[in-house]
N, C-alpha and C positions, 0 to 999 in steps of 0.2 A: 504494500500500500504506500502511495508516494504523504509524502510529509503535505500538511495543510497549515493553512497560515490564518491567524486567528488574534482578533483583538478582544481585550479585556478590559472592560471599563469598572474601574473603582473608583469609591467614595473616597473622597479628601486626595490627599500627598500618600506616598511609600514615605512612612515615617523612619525607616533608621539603614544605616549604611550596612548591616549585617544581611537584611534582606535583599537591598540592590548586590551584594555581593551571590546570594543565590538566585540571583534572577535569570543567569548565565548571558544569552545572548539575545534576551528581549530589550526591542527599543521603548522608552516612559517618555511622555508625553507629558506634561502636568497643563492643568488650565486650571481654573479660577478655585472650581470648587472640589474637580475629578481630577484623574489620571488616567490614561488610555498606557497600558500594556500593550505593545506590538510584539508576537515572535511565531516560530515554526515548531510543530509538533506533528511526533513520528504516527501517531496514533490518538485515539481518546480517551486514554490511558495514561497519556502521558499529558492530555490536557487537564484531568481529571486529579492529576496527581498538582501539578502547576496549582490551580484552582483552590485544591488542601492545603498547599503551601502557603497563599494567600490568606487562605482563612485562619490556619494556625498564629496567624498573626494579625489577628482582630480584622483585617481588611474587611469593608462589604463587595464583593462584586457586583453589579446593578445591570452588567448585562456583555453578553460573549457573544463576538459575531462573530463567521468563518469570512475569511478572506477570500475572494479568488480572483488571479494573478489573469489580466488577459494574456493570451499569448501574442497576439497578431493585432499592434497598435490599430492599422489600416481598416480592420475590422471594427474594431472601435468608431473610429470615424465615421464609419458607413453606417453604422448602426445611430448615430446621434449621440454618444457616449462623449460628456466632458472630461471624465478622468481615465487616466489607463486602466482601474480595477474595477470589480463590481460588489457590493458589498450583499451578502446572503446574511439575512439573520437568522440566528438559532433562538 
C-alpha cells in the first residue's frame, strides 16, 4: 500500500519541544488559535498511532483530512483546479 499524506488539525500551539522532537518529519503550521500537522503515513496504523501520540499529550485533534497529491498539474488546469492538490475529508 503506497504511503498517504494527511493533515491534522489541532486545538491551540504543540506546547513543548519534547513532542516536536517526536513529531519526526511532519510539517506544523501554527495560526491564530490551531495548528495544522502536515506529514506521510505508511498505513492507518501508523496514522492511528501518530493521533495516540497526540493525545497522550492533552492535544484535541478537531479534524484529519487525507491529502491527495495531483499527479498531472495540466490536468488540474483543465479540470478548473486553483491549487495543485485536492483535499478529501475523513
Amino acid at each position: 500500500m503506497a504511503e498517504q499524506d494527511y493533515e491534522v488539525r489541532i486545538e491551540g500551539h504543540v506546547p513543548t519541544e519534547a513532542l516536536l522532537a517526536e513529531l519526526r518529519d511532519v510539517r506544523i503550521a501554527q495560526h491564530e488559535f490551531r495548528t495544522v500537522l502536515s506529514g506521510r503515513f505508511v498505513d492507518q496504523a501508523d496514522l492511528y498511532g501518530f493521533l495516540n501520540l497526540l493525545r497522550s499529550y492533552g492535544l484535541e485533534v478537531v479534524e484529519v483530512r487525507r491529502i491527495t497529491v495531483a499527479e498531472d498539474p495540466a490536468e488540474d488546469a483543465a479540470d478548473g483546479l486553483d491549487e495543485d492538490r485536492e483535499v478529501e475529508e475523513r
